[in-house]
C-alpha positions in Angstrom: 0.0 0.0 0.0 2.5 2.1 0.8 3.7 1.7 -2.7 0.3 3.1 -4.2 0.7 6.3 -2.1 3.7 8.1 -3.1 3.6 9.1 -6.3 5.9 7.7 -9.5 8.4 10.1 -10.7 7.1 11.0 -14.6 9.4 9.6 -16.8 11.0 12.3 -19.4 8.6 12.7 -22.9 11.5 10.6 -24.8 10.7 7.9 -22.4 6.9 8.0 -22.7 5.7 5.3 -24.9 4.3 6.0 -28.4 0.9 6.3 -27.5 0.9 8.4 -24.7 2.9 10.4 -27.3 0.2 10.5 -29.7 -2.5 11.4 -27.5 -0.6 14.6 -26.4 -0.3 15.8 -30.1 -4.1 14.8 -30.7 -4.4 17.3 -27.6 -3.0 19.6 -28.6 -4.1 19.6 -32.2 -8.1 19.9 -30.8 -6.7 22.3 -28.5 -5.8 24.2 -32.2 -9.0 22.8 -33.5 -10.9 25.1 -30.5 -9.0 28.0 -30.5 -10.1 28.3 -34.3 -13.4 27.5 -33.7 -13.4 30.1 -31.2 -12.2 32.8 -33.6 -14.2 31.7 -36.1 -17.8 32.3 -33.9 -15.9 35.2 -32.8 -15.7 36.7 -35.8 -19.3 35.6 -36.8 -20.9 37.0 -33.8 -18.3 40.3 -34.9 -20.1 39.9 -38.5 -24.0 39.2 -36.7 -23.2 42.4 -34.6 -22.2 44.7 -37.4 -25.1 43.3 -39.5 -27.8 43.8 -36.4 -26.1 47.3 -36.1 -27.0 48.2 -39.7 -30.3 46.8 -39.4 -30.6 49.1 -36.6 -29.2 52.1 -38.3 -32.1 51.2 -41.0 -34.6 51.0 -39.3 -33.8 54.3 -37.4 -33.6 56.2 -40.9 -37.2 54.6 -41.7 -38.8 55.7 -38.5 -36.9 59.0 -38.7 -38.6 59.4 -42.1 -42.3 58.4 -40.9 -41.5 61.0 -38.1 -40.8 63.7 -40.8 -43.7 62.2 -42.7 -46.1 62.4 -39.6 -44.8 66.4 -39.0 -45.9 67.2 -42.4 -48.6 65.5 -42.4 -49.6 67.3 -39.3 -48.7 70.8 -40.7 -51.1 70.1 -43.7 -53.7 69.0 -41.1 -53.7 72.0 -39.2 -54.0 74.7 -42.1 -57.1 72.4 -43.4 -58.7 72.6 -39.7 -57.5 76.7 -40.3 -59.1 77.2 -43.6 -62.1 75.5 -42.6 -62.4 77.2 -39.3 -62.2 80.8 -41.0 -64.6 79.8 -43.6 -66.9 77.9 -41.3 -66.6 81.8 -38.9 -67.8 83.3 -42.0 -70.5 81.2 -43.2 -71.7 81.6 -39.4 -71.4 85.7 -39.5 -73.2 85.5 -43.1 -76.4 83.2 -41.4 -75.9 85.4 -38.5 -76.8 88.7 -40.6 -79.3 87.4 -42.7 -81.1 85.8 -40.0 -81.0 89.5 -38.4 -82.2 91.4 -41.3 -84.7 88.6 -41.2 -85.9 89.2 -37.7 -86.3 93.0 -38.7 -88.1 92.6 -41.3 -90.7 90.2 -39.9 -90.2 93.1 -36.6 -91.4 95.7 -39.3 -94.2 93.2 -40.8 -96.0 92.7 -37.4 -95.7 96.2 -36.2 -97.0 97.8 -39.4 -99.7 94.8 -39.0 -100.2 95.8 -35.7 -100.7 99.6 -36.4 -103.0 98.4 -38.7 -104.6 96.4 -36.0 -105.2 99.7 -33.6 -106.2 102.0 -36.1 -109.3 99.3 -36.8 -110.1 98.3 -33.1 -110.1 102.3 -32.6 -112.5 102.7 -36.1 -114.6 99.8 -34.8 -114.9 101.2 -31.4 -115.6 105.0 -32.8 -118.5 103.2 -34.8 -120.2 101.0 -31.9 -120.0 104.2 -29.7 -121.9 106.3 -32.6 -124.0 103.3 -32.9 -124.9 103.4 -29.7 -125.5 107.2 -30.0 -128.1 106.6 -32.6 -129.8 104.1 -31.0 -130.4 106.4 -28.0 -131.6 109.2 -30.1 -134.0 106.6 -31.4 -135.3 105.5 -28.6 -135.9 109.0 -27.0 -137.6 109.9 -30.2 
């Protein structure tokens, strides 16, 4: 037991038998194998990166456009609402005065009709009071 417990000096790599010899080269060649797989996702991530970045870039410059769109857009909108709010103040102001001139004529029309109105109750109350006259003078004599 004693033997199993301290450890076996390693023998120099002239002394190691061929396979042992073998397996350290096929180490070291995946070890190659890796680092140049490494670099190679590296540099496709690098390549997915750059790509995302000018997918980004693009689609900046399309939703800066529909911005610039959107303002214009806008700007038209609000001299349309303008035009139609000024033409809309005037259609109101035109309704506005004729409705008025409308309202004094049919003022002028009811108090001309009116006028017309006294002078006949005052007529037919001048006539029942001189009809009443004569039928007291006929019926004194």
């Amino acid at each position: 037991m004693t033997e199993a417990s301290t450890p076996q000096p390693t023998p120099p790599p002239e002394q190691l038998p061929w396979g042992i010899s073998y397996l350290r080269e096929d180490i070291q060649d995946l070890r190659q194998d890796l680092r140049d797989n490494t670099q190679e996702v590296r540099q496709e991530i690098q390549g997915v990166r750059q790509e995302m970045r000018q997918e980004i870039q693009g689609v900046r410059q399309e939703i800066q456009g529909v911005r610039q769109e959107m303002r214009e857009e806008m700007r038209l909108l609000h001299g349309r609402m303008d035009t139609l709010g000024t033409s809309l103040n005037s259609r109101i102001d035109e309704t506005t005065k004729l409705l008025g001139a409308r309202i004094d004529e049919t003022n002028r029309h009811l108090d001309a009709r009116f006028s017309s109105l006294i002078m006949a109750m005052a007529a037919i109350g001048g006539l029942i009071v001189s009809l009443i006259g004569v039928v007291i003078v006929m019926v004194r004599g």
